[in-house]
Residue frames relative to the residue before (quaternion, step in Angstrom):
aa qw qx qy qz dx dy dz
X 1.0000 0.0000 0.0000 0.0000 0.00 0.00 0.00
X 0.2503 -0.6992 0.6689 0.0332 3.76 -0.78 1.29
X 0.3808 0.6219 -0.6457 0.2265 4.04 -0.73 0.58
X 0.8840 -0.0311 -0.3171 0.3419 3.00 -1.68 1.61
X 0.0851 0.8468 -0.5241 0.0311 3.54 1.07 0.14
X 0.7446 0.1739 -0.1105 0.6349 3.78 0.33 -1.18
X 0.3070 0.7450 -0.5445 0.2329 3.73 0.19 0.86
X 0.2031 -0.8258 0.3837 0.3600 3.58 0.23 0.83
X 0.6942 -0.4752 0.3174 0.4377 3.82 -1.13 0.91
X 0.5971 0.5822 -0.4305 0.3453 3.86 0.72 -0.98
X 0.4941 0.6576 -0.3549 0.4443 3.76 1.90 -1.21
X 0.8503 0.3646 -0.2742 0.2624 3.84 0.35 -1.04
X 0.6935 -0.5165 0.3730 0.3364 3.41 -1.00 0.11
X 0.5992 -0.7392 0.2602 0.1639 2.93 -0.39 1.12
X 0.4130 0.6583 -0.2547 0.5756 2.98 1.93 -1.21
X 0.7388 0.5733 -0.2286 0.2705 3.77 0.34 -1.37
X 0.6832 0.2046 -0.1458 0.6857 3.32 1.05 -1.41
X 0.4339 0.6133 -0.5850 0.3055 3.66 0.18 0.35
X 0.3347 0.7274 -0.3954 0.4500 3.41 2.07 -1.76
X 0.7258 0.5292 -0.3175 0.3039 3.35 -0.17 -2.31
X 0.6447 0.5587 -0.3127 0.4177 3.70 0.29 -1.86
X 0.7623 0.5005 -0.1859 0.3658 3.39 -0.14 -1.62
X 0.6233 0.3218 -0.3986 0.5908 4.12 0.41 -1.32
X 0.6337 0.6316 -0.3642 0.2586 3.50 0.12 -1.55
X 0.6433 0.4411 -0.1653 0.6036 3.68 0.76 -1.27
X 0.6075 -0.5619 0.4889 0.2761 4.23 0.64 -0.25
X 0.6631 0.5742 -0.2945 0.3794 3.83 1.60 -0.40
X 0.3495 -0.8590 0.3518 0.1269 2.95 1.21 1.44
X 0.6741 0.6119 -0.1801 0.3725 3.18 0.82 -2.33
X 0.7941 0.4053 -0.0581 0.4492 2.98 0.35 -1.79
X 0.5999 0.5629 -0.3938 0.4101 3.70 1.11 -0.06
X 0.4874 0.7485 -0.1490 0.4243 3.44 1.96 -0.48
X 0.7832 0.3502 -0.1472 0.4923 2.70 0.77 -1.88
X 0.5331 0.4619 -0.4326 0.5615 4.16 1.25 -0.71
X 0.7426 0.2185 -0.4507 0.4447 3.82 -0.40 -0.05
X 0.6526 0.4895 -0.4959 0.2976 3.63 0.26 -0.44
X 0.4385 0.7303 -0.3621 0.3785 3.76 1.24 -0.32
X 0.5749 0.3578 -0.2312 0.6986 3.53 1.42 -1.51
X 0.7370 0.4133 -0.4414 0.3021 3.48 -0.49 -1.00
X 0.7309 0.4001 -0.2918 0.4697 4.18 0.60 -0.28
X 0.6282 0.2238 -0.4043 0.6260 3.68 1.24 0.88
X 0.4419 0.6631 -0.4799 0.3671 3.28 1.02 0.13
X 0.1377 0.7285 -0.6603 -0.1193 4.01 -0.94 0.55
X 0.7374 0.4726 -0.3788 0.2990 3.94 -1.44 0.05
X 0.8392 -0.0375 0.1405 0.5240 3.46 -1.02 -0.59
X 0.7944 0.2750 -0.2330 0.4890 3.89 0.16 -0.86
X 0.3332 0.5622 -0.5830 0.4827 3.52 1.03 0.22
X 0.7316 0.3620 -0.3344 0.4711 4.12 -0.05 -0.60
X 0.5623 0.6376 -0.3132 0.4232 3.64 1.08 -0.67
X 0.7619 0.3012 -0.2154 0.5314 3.57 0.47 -1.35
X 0.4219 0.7481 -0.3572 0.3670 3.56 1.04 -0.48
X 0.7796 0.3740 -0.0562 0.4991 3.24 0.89 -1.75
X 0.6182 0.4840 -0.3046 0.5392 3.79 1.32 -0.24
X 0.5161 0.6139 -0.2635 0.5361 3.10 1.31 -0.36
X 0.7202 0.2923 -0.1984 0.5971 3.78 0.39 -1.36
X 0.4754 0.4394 -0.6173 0.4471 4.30 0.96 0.09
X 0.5210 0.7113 -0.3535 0.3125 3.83 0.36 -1.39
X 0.8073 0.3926 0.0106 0.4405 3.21 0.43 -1.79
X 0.5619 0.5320 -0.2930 0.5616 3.42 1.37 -0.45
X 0.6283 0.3290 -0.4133 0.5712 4.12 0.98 -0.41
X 0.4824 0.5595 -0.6281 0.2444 3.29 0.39 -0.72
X 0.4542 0.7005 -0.3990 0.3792 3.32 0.53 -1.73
X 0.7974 0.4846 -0.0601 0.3545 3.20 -0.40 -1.85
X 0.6890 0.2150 -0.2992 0.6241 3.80 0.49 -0.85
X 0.8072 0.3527 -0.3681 0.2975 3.68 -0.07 -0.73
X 0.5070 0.6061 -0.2401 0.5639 3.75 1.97 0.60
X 0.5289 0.4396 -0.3191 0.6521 3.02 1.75 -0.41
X 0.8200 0.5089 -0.1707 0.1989 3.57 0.13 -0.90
X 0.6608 0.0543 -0.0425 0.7474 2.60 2.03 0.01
X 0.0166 0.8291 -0.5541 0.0728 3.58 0.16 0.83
X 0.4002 0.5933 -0.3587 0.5993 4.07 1.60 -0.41
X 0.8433 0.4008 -0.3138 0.1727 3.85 0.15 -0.96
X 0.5020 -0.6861 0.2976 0.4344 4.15 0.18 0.42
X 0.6364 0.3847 -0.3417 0.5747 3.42 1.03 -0.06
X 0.5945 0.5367 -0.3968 0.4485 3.74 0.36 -0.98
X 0.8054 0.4904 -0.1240 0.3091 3.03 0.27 -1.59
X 0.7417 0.3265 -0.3459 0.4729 3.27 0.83 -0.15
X 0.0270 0.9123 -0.3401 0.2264 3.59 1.03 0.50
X 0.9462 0.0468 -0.1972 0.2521 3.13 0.60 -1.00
X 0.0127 0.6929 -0.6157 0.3750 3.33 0.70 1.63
X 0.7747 0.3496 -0.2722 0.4511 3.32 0.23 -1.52
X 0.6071 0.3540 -0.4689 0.5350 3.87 0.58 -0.57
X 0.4735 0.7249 -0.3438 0.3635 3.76 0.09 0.16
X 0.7225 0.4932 0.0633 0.4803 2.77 1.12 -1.81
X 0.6485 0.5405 0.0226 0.5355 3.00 1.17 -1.47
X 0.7234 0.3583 -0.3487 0.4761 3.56 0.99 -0.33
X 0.6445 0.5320 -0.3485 0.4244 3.19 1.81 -0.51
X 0.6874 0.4836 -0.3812 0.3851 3.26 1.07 -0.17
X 0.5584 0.7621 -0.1767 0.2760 3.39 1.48 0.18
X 0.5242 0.3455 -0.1642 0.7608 2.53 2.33 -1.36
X 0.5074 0.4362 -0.6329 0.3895 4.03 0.59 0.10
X 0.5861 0.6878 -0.2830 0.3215 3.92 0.83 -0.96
X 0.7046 0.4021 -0.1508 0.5649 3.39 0.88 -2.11
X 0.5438 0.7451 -0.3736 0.0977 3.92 0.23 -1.03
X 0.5957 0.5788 -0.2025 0.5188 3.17 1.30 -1.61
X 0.7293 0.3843 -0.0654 0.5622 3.96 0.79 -0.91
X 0.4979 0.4868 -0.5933 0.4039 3.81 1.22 1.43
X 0.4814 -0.0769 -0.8605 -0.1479 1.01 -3.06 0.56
X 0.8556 0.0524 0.0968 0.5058 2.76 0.95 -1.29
X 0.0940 0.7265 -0.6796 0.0380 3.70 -1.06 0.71
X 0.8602 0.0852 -0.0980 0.4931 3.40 -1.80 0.90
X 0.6830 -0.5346 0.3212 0.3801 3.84 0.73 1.60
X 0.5267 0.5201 -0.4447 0.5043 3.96 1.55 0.14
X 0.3222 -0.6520 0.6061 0.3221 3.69 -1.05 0.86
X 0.4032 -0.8032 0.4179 0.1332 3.82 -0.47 0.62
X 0.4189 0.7267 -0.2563 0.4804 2.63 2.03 -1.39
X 0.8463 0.2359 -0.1363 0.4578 3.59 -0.51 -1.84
X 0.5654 0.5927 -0.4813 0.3121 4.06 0.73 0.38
X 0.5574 0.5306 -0.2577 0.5843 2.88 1.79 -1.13
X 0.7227 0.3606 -0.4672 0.3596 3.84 0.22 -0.73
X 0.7823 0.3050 -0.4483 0.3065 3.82 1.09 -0.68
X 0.4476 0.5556 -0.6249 0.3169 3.57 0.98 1.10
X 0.6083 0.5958 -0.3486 0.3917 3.68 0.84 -0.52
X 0.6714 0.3735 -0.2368 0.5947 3.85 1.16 -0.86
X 0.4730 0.4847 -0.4699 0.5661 4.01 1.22 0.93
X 0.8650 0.2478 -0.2805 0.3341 2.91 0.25 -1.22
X 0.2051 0.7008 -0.4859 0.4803 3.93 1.86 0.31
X 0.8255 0.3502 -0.2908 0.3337 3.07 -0.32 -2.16
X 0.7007 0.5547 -0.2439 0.3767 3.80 0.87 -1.19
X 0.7014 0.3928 -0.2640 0.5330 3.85 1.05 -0.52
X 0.3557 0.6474 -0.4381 0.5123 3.80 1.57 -0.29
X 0.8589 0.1803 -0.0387 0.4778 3.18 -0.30 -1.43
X 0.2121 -0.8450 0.4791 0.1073 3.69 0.81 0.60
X 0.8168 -0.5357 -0.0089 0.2141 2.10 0.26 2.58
X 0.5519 0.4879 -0.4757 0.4807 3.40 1.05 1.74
X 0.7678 0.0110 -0.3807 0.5151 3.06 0.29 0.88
X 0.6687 -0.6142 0.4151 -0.0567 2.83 -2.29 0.76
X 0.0614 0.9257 -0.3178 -0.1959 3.28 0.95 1.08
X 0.4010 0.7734 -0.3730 0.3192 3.58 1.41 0.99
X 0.1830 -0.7859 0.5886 -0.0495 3.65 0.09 1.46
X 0.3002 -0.7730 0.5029 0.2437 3.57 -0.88 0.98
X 0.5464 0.5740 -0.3048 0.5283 3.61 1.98 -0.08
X 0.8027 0.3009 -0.1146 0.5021 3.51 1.05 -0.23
X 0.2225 -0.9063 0.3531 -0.0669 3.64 1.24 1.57
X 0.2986 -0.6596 0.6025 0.3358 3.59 -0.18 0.19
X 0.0769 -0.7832 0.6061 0.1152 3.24 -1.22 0.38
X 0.3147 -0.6982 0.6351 0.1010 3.63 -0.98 1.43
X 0.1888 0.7167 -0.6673 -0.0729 4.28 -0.58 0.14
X 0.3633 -0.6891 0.5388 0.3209 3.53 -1.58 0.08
X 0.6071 -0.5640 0.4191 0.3710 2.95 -1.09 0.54
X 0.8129 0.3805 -0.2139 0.3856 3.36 -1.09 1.31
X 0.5081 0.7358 -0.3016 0.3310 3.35 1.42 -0.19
């Protein structure tokens, strides 16, 4: 599915590329909570869309707050659920490749699929989240 591709950025919701700011910048948390704002007045087709950018968000958390404390009994056991969570993300984003809303869908899904690899490789002991080596998410067109 191809929708708003050449849409200029001023067109999207703010809530959306804010999503962008926030993961981009590592504020995983807070990249959640600004799309979940759109995603809970949100009804139809992108209701499954923000849904799945949402469960990506929530999947690093996992990951940074598993990095940051891997010693702790909650913290530490983390990444199953980020695991989980990416799989329910690309089940979420999938319906809405390559590309929807100027977001390549394509390469979100591939860097949920090379998580959940890196995380079922090493059955679930190590973390392939580096706070020096951010994932970046960009839209198309910026």
């Amino acid at each position: 599915m191809v929708e708003n591709l050449g849409k200029p950025e001023a067109d999207l919701d703010p809530c959306y590329t804010g999503w962008f700011t926030c993961f981009n910048r590592g504020d995983y948390y807070e990249a959640h909570d600004v799309l979940e704002h759109l995603w809970l007045q949100t009804e139809g087709a992108n209701h499954g869309f923000y849904k799945g950018l949402i469960q990506l968000a929530g999947a690093f958390v996992h990951l940074k707050k598993q990095h940051a404390r891997p010693w702790h009994a909650k913290d530490g056991a983390r990444l199953r659920p980020a695991s989980r969570l990416f799989q329910l993300a690309r089940k979420n984003l999938s319906p809405f490749s390559p590309l929807h809303l100027r977001l390549d869908v394509a390469a979100v899904i591939a860097l949920c699929d090379a998580h959940i690899a890196q995380l079922a490789r090493s059955e679930f002991s190590h973390n392939p989240w580096e706070p020096d080596r951010l994932p970046r998410i960009e839209l198309l067109g910026r």
